[in-house]
C-alpha positions as CSV (number, residue, x, y, z in Angstrom):
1,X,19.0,1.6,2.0
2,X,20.3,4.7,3.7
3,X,18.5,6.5,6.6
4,X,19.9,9.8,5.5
5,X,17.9,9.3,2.1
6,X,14.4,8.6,2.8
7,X,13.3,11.9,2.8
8,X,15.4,13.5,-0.1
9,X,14.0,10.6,-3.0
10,X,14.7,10.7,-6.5
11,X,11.5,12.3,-8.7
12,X,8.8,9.6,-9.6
13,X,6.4,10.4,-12.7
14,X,3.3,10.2,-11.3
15,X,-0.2,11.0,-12.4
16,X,-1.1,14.7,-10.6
17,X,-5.0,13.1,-9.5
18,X,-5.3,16.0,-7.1
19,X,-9.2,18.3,-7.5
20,X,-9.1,21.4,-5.7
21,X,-11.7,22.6,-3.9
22,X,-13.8,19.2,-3.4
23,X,-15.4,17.9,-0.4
24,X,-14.0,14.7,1.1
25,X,-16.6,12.6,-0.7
26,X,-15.9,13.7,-4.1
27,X,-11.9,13.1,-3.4
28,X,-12.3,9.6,-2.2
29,X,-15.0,9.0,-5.3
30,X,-11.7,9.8,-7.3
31,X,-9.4,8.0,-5.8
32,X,-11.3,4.6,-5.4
33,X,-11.1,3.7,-8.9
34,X,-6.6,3.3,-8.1
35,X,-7.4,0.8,-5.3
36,X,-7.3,-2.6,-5.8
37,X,-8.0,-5.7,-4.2
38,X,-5.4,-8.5,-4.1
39,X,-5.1,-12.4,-3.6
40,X,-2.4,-14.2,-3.4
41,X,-2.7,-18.4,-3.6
42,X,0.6,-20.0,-2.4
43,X,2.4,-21.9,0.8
44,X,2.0,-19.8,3.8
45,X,2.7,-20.4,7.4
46,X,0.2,-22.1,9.4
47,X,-0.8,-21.5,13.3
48,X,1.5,-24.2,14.5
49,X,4.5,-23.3,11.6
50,X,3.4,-25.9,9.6
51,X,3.0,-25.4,5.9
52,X,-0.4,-24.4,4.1
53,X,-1.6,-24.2,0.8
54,X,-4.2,-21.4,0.6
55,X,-5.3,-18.3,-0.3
56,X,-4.3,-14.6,1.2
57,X,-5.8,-11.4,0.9
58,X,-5.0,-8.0,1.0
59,X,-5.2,-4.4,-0.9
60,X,-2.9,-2.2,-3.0
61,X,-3.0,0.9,-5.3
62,X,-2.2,1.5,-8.7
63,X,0.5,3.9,-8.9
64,X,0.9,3.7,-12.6
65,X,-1.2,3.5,-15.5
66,X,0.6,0.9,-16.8
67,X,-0.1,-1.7,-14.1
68,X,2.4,-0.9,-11.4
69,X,0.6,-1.9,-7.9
70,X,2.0,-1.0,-4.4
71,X,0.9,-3.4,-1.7
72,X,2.3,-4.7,1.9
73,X,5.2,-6.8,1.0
74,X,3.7,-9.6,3.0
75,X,0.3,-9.8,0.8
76,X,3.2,-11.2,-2.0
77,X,5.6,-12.8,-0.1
78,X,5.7,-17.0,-0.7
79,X,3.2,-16.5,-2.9
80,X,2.9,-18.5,-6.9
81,X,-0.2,-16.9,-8.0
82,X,-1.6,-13.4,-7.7
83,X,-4.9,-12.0,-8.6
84,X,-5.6,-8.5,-8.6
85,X,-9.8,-7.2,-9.3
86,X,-10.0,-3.3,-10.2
87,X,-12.8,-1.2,-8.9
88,X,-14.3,-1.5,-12.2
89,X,-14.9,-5.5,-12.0
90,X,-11.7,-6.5,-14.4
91,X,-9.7,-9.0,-13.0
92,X,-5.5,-9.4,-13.9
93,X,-3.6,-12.5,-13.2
94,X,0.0,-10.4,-11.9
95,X,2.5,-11.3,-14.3
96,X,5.2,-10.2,-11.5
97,X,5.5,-9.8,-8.3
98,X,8.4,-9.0,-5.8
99,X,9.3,-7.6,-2.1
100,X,11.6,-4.8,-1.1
101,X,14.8,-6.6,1.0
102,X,14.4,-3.9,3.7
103,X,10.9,-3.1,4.6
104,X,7.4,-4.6,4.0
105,X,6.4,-3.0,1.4
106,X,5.6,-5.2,-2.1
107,X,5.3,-4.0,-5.9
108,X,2.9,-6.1,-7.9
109,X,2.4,-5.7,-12.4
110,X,-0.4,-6.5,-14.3
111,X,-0.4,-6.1,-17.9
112,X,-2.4,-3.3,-19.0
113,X,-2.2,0.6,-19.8
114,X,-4.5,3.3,-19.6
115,X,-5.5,2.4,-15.9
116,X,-6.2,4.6,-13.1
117,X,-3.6,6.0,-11.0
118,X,-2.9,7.9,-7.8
119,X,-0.4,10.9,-7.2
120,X,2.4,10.2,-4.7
121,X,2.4,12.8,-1.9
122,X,5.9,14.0,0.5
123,X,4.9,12.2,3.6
124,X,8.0,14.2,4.7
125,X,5.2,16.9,4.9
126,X,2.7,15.4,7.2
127,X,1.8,16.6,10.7
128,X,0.1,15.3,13.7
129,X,-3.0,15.8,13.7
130,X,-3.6,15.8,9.6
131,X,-6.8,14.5,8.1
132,X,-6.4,11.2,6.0
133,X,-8.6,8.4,5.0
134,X,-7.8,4.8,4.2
135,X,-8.9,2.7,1.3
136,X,-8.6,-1.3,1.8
137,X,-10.1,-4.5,1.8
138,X,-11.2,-6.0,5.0
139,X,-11.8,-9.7,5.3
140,X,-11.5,-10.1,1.4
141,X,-13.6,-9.1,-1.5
142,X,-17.2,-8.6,0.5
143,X,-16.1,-5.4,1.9
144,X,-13.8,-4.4,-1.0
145,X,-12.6,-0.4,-1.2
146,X,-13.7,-0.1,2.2
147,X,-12.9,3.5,3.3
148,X,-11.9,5.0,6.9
149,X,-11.2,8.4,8.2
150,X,-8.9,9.8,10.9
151,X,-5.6,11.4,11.6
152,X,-1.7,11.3,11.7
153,X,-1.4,10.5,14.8
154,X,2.2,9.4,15.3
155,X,5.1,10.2,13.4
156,X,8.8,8.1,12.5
157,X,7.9,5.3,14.5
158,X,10.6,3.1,15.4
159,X,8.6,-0.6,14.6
160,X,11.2,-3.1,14.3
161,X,8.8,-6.2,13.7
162,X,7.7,-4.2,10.2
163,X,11.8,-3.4,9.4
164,X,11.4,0.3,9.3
165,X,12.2,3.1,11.9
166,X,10.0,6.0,10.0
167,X,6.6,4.4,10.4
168,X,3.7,6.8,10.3
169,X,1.2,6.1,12.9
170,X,-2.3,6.6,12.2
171,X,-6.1,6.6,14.3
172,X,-8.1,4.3,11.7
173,X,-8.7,1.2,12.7
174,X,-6.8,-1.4,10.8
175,X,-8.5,-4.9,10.0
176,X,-6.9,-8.4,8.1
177,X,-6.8,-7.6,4.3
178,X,-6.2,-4.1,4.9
179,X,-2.9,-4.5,4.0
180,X,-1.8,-2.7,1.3
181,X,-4.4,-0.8,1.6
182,X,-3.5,3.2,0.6
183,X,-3.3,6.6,3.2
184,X,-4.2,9.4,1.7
185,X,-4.2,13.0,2.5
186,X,-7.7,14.9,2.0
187,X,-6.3,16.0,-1.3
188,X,-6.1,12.0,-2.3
189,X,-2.2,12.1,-2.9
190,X,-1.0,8.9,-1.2
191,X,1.1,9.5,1.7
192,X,1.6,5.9,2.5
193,X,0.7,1.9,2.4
194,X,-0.7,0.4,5.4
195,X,1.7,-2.5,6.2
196,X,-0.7,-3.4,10.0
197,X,-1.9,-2.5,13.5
198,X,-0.6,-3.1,17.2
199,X,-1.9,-6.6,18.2
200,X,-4.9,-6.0,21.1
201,X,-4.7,-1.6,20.6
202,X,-8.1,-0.8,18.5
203,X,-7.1,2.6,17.0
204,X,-3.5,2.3,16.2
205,X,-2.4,1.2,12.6
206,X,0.9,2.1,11.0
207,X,2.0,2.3,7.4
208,X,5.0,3.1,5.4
209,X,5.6,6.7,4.7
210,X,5.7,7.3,1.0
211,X,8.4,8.7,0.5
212,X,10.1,5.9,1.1
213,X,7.6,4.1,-1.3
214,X,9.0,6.7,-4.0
215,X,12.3,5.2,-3.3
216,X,11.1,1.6,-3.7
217,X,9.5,2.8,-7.2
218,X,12.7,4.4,-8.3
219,X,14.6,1.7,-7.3
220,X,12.1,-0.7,-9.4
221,X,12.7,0.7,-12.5
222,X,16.3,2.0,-12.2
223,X,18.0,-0.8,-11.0
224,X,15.6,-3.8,-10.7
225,X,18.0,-5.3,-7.6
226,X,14.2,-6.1,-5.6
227,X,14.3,-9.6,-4.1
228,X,11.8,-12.1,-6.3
229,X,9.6,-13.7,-4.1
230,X,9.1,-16.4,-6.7
């Protein structure tokens, strides 16, 4: 995928969930009902590199009404079963699943329609210093569509161990099962997908812009060449 075009993406239909003139509270009241929490059952990696059969968590948002999730691409990767539980309660058994080959970003379907779904927003915009908020799941379901505030605090990172050079940097603390988890500018369009923080650095979590999520969308459903993790 070509530097050159991460910031000049092809247009993605996407649902205009934008209220003007609303406090911060009555944005993130809106936008909750897009985020999702996600668990994955499969082989994973253990401590010593052995293999494990278990569960892994993590968070997304619904970006279409039809069931079209955004996650970290390593909530799904190596997994065989995915479980995805709306704001509202429902639960959805994923009918697909599948990682991007060049960053860690991961799209997820369920089958349904009529769902809730966030507006995509030109992180090619953002500044330092911008107000956002966070919506994830920490440590699982317990604290599901947890919500943090804070800033853009670091702009085209160059983070090798996450396979992208564009990273936005942000202040809110970042926690395990977070990932996935949506950033959102105070006007709730999603800006981009928290992928992790800096090991042992409280403060400093980084996500991929979304306008390179727009170009993982696009390439979704115009050319379907995404590597199946399954």
């Amino acid at each position: 995928m070509p530097v050159m075009n991460f910031y000049r993406p092809l247009e993605t239909n996407v649902n205009i969930n934008v209220i003007e003139n609303v406090t911060l509270q009555e944005q993130i009241s809106v936008t909750l009902p897009s985020c999702v929490y996600v668990e994955g059952e499969g082989v994973y990696e253990g401590w010593y590199g052995e293999d494990v059969q278990t569960k892994r968590s993590g968070s997304g948002v619904m970006v279409s009404e039809d069931g079209l999730i955004v996650t970290a691409g390593h909530v799904v990767n190596r997994a065989t079963k995915i479980t995805v539980r709306l704001n509202d309660g429902r639960e959805f058994e994923a009918t697909d699943w599948c990682k991007e080959d060049s960053t860690d970003l991961g799209l997820i379907k369920i089958d349904s329609n009529s769902l809730p779904f966030v507006s995509i927003g030109d992180s090619g915009e953002e500044l330092l210093g911008n107000l956002i908020f966070i919506v994830g799941c920490p440590f699982g379901e317990e604290l599901y569509n947890t919500v943090t505030t804070g800033i853009v605090s670091g702009l085209e990172r160059d983070i090798d161990f996450f396979g992208e050079k564009l990273m936005l940097q942000v202040d809110s603390q970042s926690w395990p099962g977070n990932s996935g988890g949506g950033v959102f500018s105070i006007d709730g369009e999603l800006i981009g997908v928290l992928v992790g923080g800096m090991s042992g650095y409280d403060g400093i979590s980084l996500c991929v812009p979304s306008n390179i999520v727009k170009l993982m969308i696009n390439k979704y459903y115009a050319e379907q060449d995404m590597i199946e993790i399954r």
